[in-house]
N, C-alpha and C positions, 0 to 999 in steps of 0.2 A: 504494500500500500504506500502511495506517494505520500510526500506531507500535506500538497493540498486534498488527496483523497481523505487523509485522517481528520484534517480541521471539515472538511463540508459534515464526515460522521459525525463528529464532536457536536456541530452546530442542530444537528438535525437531532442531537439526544436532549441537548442542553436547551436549544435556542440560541438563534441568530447574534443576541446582544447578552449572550454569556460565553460567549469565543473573543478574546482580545487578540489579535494580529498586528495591529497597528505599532511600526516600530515605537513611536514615538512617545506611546502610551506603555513601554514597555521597562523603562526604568526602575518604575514603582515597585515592581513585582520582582524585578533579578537582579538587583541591588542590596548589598548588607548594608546593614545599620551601620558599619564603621566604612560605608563606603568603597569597599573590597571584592574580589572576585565578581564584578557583572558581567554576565556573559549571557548566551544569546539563546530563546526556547522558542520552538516554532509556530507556541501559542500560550497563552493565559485562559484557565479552563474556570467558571466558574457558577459551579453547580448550586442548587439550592435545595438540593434532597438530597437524602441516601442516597434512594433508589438512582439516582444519576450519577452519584458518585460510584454506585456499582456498576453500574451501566459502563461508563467509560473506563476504569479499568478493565473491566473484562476486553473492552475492545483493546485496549492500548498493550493488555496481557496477547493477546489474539494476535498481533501484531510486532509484539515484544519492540514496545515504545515506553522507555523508562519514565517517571512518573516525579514528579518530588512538589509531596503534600506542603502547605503554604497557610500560615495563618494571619498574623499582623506583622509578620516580618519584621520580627525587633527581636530576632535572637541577636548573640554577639561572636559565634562561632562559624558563621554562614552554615549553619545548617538550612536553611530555607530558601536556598536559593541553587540555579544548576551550576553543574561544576564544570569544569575547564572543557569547553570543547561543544558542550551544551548539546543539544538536543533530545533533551527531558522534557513533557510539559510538566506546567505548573500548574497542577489543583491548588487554588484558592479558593478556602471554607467561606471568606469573608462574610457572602451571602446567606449562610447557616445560621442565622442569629437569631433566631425563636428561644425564648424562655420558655418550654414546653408546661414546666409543670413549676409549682411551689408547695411541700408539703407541709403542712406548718405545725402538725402535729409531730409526726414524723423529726421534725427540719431536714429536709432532703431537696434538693433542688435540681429538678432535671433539663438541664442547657445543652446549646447545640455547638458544635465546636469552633463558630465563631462569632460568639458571644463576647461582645467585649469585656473586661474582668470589671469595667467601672460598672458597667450597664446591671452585672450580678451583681454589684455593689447595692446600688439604687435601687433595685430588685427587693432582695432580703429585704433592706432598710425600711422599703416599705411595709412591711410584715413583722416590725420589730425583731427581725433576724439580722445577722451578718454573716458575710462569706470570710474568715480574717487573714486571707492569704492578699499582701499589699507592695507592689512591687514599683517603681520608679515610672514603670512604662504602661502602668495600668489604663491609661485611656485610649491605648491602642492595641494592646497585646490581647490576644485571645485567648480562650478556652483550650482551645487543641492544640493551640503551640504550648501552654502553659502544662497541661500533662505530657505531651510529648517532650519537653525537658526536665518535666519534674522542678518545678519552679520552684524557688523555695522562698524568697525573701524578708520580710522585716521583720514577721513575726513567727517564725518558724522555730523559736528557741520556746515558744509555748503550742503551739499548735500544729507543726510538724511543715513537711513539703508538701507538695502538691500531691504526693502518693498518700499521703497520711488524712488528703480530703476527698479521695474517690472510692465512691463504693462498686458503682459500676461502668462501662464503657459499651459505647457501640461503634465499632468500627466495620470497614471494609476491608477484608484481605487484599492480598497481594494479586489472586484469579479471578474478584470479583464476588467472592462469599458474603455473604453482611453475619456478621457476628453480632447478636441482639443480646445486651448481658448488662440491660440497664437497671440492673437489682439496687431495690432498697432497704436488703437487709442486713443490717450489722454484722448478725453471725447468719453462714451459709458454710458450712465445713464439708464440701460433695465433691471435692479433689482440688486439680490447679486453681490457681484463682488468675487465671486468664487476665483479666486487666492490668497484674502486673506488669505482664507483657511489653504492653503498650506505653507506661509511663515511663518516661527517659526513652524511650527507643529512639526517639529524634523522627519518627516517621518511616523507619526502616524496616519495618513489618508488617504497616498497610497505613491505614488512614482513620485518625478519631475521627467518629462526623457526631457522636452526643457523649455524653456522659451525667451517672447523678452522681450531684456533689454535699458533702455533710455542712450545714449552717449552723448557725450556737444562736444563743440570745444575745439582742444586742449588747453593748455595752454601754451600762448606763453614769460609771463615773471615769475617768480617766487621773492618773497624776504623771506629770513631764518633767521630765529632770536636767538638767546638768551637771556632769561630776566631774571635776581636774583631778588627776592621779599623774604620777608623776616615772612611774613604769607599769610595765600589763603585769608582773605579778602581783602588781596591787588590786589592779584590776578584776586579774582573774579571783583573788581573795575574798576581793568583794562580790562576784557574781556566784560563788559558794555560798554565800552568808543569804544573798537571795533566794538561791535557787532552794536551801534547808528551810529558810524561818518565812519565807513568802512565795512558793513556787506556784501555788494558783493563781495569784494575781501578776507575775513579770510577766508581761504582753513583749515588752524588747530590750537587748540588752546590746547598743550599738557601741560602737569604738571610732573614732575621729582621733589621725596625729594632730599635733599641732603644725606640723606642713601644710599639711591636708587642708587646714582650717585657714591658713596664710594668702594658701591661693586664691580659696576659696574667695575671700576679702577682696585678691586683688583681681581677680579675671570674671568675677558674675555680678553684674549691674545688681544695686538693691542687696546685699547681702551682708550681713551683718554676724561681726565675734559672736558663739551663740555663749558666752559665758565673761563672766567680770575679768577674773583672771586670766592672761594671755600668754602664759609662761611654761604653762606646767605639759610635759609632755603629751599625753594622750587628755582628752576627753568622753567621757561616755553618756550615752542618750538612754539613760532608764526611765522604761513608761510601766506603771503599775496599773491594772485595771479592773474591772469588775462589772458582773452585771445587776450586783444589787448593787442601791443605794445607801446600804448602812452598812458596808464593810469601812472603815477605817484607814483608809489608804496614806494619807498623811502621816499617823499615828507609828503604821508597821511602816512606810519608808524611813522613820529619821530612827525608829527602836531598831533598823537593820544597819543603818549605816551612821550610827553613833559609835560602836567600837570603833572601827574606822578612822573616823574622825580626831577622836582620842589617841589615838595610838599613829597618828600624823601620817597616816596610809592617802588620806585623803585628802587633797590641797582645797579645796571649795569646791562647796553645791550650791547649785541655784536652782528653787520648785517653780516651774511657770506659774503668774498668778494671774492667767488667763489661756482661752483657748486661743488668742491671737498670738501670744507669746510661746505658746505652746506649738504653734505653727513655722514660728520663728528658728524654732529648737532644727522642728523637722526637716526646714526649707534646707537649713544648710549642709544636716546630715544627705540630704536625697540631691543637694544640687552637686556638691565634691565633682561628678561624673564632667559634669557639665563644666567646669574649672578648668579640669585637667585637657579638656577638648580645644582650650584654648590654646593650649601649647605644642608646638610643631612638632618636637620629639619624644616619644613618651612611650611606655611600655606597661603592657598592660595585664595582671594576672588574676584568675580565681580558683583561689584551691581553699584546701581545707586540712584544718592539721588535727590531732588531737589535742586537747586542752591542757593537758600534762606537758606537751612539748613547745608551745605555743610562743612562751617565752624565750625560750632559746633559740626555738627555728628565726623569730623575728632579729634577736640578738646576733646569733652567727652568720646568720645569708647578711645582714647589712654589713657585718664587719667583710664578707669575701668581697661584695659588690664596689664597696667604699674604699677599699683595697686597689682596685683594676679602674675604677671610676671614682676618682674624689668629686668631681664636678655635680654628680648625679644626686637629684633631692628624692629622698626618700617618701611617699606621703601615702603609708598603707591604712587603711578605715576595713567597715565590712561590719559583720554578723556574730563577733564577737562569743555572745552568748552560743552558738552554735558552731564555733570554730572555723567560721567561712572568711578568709582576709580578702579585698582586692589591694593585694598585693600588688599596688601600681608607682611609678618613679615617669622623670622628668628631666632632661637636659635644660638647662634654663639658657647655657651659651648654646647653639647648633650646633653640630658638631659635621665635618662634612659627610655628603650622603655614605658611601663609601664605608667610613669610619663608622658612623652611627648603624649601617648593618650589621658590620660587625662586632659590635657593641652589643645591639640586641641581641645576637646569637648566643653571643659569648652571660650575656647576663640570663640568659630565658635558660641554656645548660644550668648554669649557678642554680639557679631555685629552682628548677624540673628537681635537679640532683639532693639539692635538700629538702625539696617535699617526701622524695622519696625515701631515704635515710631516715627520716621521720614519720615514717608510714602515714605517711598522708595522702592529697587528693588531687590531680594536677586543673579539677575541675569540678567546683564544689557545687555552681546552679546553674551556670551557664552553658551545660555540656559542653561536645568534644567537635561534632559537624567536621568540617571539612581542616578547620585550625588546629586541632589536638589530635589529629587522627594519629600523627606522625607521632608526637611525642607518646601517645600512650601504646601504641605498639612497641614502644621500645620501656618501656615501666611496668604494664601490666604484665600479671603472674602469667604464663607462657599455656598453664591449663584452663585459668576463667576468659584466657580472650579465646582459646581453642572451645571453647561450651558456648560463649557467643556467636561465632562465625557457624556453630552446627547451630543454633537458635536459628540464624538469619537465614541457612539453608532450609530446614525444615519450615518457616513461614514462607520464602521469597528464592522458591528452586531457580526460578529465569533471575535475579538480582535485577527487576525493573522498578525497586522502591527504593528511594530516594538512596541511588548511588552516589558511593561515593564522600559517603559521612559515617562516620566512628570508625571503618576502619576501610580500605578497599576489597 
């Protein structure tokens, strides 16, 4: 089958004005978030059912016309996008965006996979529920991209990943099967739990097109914090004393350098020190919260972080004594990203270490890095409470192009090699897609990638799902 014979198929499954051809309109959809690998697909497919999205896989299985599922395209690994040489289409869920169901008994929430995460927000909300998975990119990241990476962000040190909020999944295989497994029930112990599958797989085993997902009651008080600490074993010391004497209510437990927070000041309009003190090396963003209103939230944070205090572990706290200031806190932890954008040379990582190691892996990688590169500003933040760093730095001179490659090589070796010595994670929520393929072929254990690679054959024997991501 030609390419134009397969686009008039497509159009005639889908409709006319769910085939995009048009170069021009073609950026959107094969373009990474960091502006990387766009390359060329011989259509943008965009379905609004299942049954369409069965439909043309089978055809494209039929035809053995590789495939690579598409959500908001805000991953940060190009996994969403085709890989070198191109000629994948691109299913884009975009148009999937039905909130099917809301159970409010239950709290179960049945969404389509490209629902946007704000839209579930405003959703629950209305129902006195929330969804509490919150992430930087939530007014355009979807549903299906967010379990197919197993998303984790802000508050996943109480509430888990994305895996930790699906109960069940509907997807399309690899030949065009529709797998219907949108169960809402807590316990189901009747063998595999199949939706595992799918979470993290980055799209490599078929296609989410719904899923149900667990909601809570809302939250009805909040407390915003600022803490100076002056190194992470203090830090981490103090996220012990929470996690023992207040572990239901710590909603977040974030980390900002004071780098981090420098830049922050000077490259994002509008952005403001989120703390008095401007000296003390790390700062951290703890939110305490609850869904009654007579829990005591002020009371247990200062009876948690009074040793602390005393014992000079901790340089200054500041409680937001508003929700506007409380927004204040957040702005700066979620803008950091946005900072560092402004700067020409930069390196970017997310992994994840154990907490026992956490301080050291930070201590030793800066003393190899700062070693080979004195120039280079250190300015790592992240997920703290759950061991996730973006572990990212910055050339503030340029360095030339040339030197600065080899720079980045030479620095991404350095902490691949100490993530791993520290059994850690070269990819704590951003998965691996088409960036980390390399590096984790060469870290992972030689048997869990060999049980992977039979995983992806036994789902995707022709390999027409989204080649070309996690590993080749």
């Amino acid at each position: 089958m030609s390419i134009q014979e397969l686009i008039s198929e497509t159009k005639s499954l889908l409709g006319d004005n769910a085939v995009i051809t048009d170069t021009a309109l073609m950026p959107h959809y094969t373009t990474s978030m960091r502006n990387r690998h766009a390359q060329a697909t011989p259509m943008v497919a965009l379905p609004q059912a299942t049954e369409q999205v069965a439909a043309l896989v089978k055809l494209c299985a039929q035809h053995k016309v590789a495939l690579v599922p598409q959500g908001g395209n805000t991953g940060l690994v190009d996994g969403g996008i085709p890989t070198e040489g191109g000629g994948e289409v691109i299913v884009n869920l975009s148009r999937m965006n039905r909130i099917r169901d809301i159970d409010t008994v239950g709290l179960i929430a049945t969404v389509e996979a490209g629902v946007v995460l704000q839209k579930l927000h405003d959703a629950a909300a209305e129902q006195n529920m929330m969804f509490p998975l919150h992430i930087a990119s939530e007014g355009s990241a979807e549903i299906g991209g967010l379990i197919s990476a197993n998303a984790g962000g802000l508050a996943a040190l109480r509430y888990g990943t994305m895996r930790n909020l699906v109960l069940g999944i509907e997807a399309v295989l690899p030949n065009g099967d529709i797998v219907s497994g949108l169960k809402t029930l807590v316990k189901d112990n009747t063998g595999y739990h199949l939706p595992s599958y799918f979470i993290g797989a980055e799209g490599t085993l078929g296609i989410v097109t719904a899923a149900t997902l667990r909601l809570l009651p809302v939250t009805r008080q909040k407390l915003t914090s600022i803490v100076a600490v002056d190194d992470i074993g203090a830090a981490l010391d103090l996220l012990a004393a929470f996690r023992r004497d207040a572990a239901e209510h710590v909603s977040a437990f974030e980390f900002m350098s004071l780098a981090a927070l420098q830049l922050l000041v000077k490259n994002v309009e509008g952005a403001r020190f989120p703390a008095n003190n401007a000296s003390a090396a790390y700062y951290l963003l703890i939110e305490l919260s609850a869904s009654s209103e007579v829990v005591p939230l002020q009371a247990l944070f200062e009876s948690v972080l009074a040793p602390a205090l005393e014992a000079g572990r901790v340089v200054d706290a500041i409680l937001a004594e508003s929700t506007a200031q409380a927004d204040q806190f957040w702005h700066a932890r979620e803008h950091i990203p946005a900072a560092l954008r402004s700067e020409k040379q930069r390196v970017h990582f997310d992994i994840a270490l154990p907490l026992r190691s956490l301080a050291a892996f930070l201590m030793e990688t800066a003393a190899k890095i700062k070693a080979e590169y004195p120039s280079v500003v250190l300015m790592p933040f992240g997920h703290i409470g759950d061991g996730n760093v973006h572990y990212n730095m910055y050339f503030p001179e340029p360095l030339a192009l040339e030197a600065f490659t080899a720079a980045k090589a030479r620095i991404q070796h350095i902490v691949f090699s100490e993530v791993a010595r520290w059994q850690g994670s070269i990819s704590a929520e951003h998965g691996v897609g088409m960036e980390r393929k390399e590096v984790l072929a060469q870290i992972k254990a030689g048997a869990e990638l060999d049980m992977m690679r039979k995983i992806k054959q036994a789902f995707d024997p022709l390999r027409l799902m989204n080649p070309g991501k996690i590993f080749d």
